[in-house]
Jmol script that loads the backbone (N, CA, C; Angstrom):
load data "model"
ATOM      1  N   UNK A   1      95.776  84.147  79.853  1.00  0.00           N
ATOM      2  CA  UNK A   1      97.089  84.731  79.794  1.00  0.00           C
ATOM      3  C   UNK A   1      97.569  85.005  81.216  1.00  0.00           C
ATOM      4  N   UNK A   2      98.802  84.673  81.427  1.00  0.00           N
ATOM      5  CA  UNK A   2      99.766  84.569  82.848  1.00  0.00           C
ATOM      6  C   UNK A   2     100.139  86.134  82.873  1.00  0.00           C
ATOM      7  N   UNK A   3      99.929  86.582  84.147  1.00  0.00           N
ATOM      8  CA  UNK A   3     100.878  88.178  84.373  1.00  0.00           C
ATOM      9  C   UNK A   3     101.921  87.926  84.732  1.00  0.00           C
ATOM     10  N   UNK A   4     102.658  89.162  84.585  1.00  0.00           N
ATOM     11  CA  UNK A   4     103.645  88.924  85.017  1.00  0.00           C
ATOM     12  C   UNK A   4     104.326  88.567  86.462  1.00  0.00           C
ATOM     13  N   UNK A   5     103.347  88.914  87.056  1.00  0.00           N
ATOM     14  CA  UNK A   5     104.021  88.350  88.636  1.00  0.00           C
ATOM     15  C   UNK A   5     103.231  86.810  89.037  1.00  0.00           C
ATOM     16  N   UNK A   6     102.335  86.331  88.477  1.00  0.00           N
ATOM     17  CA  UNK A   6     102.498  84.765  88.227  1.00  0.00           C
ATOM     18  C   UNK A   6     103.169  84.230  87.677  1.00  0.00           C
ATOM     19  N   UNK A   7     103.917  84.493  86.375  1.00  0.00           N
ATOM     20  CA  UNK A   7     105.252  83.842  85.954  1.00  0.00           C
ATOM     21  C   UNK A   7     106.511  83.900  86.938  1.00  0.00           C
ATOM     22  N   UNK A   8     106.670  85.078  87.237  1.00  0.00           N
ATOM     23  CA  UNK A   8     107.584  85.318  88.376  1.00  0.00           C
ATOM     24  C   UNK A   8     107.625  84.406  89.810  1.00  0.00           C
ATOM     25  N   UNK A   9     106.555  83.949  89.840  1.00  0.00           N
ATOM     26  CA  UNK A   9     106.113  83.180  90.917  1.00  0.00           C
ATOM     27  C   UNK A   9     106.229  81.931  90.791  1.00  0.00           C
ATOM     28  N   UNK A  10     105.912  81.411  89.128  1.00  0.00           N
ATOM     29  CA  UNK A  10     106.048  79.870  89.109  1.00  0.00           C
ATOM     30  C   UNK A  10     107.504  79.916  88.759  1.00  0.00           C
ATOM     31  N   UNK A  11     108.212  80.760  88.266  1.00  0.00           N
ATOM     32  CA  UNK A  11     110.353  80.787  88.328  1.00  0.00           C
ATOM     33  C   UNK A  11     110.541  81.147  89.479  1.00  0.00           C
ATOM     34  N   UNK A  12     110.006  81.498  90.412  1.00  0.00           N
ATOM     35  CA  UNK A  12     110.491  81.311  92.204  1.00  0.00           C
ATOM     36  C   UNK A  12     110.560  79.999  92.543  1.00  0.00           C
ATOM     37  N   UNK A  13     109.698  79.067  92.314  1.00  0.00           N
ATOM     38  CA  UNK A  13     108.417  77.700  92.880  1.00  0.00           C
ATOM     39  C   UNK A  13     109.737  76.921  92.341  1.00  0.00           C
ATOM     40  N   UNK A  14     109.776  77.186  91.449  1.00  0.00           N
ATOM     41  CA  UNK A  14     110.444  75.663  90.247  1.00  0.00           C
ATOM     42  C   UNK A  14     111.911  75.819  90.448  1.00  0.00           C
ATOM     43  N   UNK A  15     112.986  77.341  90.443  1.00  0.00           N
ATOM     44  CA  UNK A  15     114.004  77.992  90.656  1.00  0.00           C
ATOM     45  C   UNK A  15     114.505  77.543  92.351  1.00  0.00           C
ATOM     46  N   UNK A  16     113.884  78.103  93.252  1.00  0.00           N
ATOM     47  CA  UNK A  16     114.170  78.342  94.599  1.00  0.00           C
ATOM     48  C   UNK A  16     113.579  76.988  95.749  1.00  0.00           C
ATOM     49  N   UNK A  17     112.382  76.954  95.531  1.00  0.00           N
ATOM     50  CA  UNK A  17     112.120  76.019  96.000  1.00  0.00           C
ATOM     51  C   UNK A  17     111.681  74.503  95.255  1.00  0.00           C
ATOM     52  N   UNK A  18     112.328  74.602  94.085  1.00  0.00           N
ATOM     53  CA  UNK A  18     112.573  73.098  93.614  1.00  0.00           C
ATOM     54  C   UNK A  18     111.395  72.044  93.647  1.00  0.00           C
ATOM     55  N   UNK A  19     110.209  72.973  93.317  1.00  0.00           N
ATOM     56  CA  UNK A  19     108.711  72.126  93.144  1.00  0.00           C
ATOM     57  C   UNK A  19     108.737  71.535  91.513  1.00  0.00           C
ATOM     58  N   UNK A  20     108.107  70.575  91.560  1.00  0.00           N
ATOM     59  CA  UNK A  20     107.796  69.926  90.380  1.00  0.00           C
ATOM     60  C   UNK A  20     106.425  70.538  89.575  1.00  0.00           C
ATOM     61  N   UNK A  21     106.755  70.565  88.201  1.00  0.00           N
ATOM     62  CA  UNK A  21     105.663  71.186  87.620  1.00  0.00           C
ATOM     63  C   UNK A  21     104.276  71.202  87.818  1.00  0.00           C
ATOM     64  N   UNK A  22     103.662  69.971  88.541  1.00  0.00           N
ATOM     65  CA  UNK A  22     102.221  69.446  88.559  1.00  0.00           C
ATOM     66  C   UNK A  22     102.445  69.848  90.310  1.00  0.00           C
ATOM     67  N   UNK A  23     103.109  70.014  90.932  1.00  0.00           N
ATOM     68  CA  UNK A  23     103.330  71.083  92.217  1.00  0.00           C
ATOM     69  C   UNK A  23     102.850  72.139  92.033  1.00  0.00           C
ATOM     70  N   UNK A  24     103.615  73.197  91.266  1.00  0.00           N
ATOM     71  CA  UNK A  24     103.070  74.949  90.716  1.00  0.00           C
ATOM     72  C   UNK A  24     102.245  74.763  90.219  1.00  0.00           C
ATOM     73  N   UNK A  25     101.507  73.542  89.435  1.00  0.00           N
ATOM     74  CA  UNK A  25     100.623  73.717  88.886  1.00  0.00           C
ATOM     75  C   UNK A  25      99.406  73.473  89.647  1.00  0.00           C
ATOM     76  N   UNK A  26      99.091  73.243  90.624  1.00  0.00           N
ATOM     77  CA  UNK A  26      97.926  72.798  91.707  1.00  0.00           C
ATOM     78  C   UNK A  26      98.494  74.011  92.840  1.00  0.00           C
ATOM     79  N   UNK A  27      99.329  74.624  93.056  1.00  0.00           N
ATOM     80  CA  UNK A  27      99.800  76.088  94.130  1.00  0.00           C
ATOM     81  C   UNK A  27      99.178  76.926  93.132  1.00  0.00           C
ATOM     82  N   UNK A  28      99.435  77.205  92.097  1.00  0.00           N
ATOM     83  CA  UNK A  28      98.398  78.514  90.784  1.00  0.00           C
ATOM     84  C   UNK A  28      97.726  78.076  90.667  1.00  0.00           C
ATOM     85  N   UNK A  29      97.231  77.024  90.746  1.00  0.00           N
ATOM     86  CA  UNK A  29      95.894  76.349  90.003  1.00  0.00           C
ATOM     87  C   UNK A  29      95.891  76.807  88.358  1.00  0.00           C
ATOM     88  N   UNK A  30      97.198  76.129  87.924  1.00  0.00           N
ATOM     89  CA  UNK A  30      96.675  76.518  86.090  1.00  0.00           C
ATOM     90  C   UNK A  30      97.032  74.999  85.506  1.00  0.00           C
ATOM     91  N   UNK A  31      96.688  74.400  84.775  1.00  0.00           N
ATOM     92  CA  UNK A  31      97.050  73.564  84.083  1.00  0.00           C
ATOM     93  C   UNK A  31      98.355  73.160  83.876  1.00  0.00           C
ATOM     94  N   UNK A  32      99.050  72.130  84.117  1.00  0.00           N
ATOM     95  CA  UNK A  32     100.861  71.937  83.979  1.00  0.00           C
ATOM     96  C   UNK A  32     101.055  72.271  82.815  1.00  0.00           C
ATOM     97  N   UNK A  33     100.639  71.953  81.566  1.00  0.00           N
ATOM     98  CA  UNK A  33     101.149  72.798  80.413  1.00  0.00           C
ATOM     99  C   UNK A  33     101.328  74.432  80.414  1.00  0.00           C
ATOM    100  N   UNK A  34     100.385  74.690  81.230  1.00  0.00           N
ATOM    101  CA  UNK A  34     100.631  76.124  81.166  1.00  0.00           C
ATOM    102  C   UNK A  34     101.605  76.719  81.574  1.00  0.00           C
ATOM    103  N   UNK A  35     101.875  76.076  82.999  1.00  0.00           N
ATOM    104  CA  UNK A  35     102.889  76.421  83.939  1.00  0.00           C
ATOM    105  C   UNK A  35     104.562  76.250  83.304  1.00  0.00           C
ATOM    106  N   UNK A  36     104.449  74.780  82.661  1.00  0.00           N
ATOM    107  CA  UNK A  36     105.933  74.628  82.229  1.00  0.00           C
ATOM    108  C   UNK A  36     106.223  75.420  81.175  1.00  0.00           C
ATOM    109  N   UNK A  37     105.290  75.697  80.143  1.00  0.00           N
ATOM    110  CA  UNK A  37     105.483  77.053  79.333  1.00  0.00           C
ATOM    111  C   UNK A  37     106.062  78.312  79.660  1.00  0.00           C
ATOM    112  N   UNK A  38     105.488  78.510  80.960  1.00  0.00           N
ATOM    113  CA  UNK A  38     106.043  80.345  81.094  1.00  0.00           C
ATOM    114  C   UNK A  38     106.903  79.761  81.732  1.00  0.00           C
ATOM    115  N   UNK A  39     107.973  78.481  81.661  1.00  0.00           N
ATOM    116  CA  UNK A  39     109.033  78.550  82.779  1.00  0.00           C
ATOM    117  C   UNK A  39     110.077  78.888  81.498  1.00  0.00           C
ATOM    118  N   UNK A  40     111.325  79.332  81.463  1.00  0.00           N
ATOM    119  CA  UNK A  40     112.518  79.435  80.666  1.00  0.00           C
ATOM    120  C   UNK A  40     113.051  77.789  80.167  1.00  0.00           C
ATOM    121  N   UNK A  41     112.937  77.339  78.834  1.00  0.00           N
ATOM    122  CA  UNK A  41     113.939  76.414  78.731  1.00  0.00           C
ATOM    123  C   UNK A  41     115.355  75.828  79.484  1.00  0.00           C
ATOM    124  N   UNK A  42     115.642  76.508  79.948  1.00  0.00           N
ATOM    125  CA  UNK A  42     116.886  76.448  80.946  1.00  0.00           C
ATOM    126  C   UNK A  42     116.479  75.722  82.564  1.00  0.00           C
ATOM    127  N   UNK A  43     114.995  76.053  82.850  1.00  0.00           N
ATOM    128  CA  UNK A  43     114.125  75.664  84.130  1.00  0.00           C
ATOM    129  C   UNK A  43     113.314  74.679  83.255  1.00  0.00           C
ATOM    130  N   UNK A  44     112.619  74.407  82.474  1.00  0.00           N
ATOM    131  CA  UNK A  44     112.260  72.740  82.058  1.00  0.00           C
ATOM    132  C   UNK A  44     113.245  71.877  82.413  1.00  0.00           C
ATOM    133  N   UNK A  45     112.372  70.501  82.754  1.00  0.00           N
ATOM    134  CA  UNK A  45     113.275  69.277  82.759  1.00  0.00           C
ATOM    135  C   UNK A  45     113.292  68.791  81.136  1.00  0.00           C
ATOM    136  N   UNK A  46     114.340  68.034  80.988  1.00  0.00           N
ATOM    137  CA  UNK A  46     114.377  67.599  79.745  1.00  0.00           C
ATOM    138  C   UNK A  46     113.886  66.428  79.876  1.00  0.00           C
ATOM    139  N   UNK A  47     112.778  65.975  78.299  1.00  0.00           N
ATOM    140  CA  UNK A  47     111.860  65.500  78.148  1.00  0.00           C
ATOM    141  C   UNK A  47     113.326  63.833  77.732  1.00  0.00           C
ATOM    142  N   UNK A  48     112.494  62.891  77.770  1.00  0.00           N
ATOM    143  CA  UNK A  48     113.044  61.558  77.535  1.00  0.00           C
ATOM    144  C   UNK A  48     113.454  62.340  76.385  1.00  0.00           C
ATOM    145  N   UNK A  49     114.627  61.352  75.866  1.00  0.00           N
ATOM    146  CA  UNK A  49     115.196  61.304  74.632  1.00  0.00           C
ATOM    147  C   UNK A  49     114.727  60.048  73.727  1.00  0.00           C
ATOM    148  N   UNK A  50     114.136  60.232  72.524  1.00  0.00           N
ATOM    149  CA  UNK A  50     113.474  59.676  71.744  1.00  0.00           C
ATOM    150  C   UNK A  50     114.374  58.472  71.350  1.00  0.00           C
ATOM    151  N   UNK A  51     114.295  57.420  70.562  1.00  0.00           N
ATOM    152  CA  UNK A  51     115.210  56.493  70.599  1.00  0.00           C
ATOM    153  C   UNK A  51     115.456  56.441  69.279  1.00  0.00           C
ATOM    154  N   UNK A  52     116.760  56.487  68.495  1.00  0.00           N
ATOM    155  CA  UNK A  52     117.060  56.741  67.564  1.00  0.00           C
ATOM    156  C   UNK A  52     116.598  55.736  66.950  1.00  0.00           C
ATOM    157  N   UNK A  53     116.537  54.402  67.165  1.00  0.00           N
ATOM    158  CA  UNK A  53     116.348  53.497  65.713  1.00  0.00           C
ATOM    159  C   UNK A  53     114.494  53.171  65.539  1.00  0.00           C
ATOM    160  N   UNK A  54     114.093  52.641  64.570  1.00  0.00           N
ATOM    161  CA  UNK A  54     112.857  52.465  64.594  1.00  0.00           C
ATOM    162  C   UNK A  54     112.311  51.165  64.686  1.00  0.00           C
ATOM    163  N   UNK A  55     111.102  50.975  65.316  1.00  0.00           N
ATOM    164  CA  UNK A  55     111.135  49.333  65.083  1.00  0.00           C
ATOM    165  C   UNK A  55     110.239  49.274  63.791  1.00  0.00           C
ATOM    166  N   UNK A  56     111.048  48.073  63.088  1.00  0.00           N
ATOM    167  CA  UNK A  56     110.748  47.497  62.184  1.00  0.00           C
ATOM    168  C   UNK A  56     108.684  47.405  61.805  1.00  0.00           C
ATOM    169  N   UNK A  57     108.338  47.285  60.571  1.00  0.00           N
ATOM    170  CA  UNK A  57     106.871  47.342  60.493  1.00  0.00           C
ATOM    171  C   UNK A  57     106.910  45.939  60.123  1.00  0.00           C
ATOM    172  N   UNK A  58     105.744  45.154  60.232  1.00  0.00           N
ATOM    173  CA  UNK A  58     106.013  43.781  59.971  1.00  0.00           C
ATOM    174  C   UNK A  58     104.977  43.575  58.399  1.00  0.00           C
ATOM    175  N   UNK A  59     105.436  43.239  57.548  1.00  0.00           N
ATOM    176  CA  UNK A  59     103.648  43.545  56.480  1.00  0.00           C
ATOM    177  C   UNK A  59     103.664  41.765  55.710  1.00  0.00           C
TER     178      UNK A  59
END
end "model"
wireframe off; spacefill off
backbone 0.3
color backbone group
């Protein structure tokens, strides 16, 4: 579990100085999942957008 002034720290990192997640995540040393978690939805990058159609199954 992240305290609160390590969260505060990786929304400085990602906020102010514009590091990339696997950046804060090797400066804290925590795992990038962890890190992009305690960031606010608003501070995630948005993930690819899935592609609406499907490809076909062949049988």
């Amino acid at each position: 579990m992240l305290t609160m002034a390590q969260i505060q720290y990786i929304k400085y990192l990602r906020d102010k100085k514009d590091k990339s997640i696997m950046e804060i995540a090797e400066t804290v040393d925590l795992n990038w999942r962890t890190a992009n978690q305690s960031l606010p939805s608003s501070l995630r990058k948005t993930p690819f957008p899935r592609s609406l159609t499907r490809i076909p199954s062949i049988l």
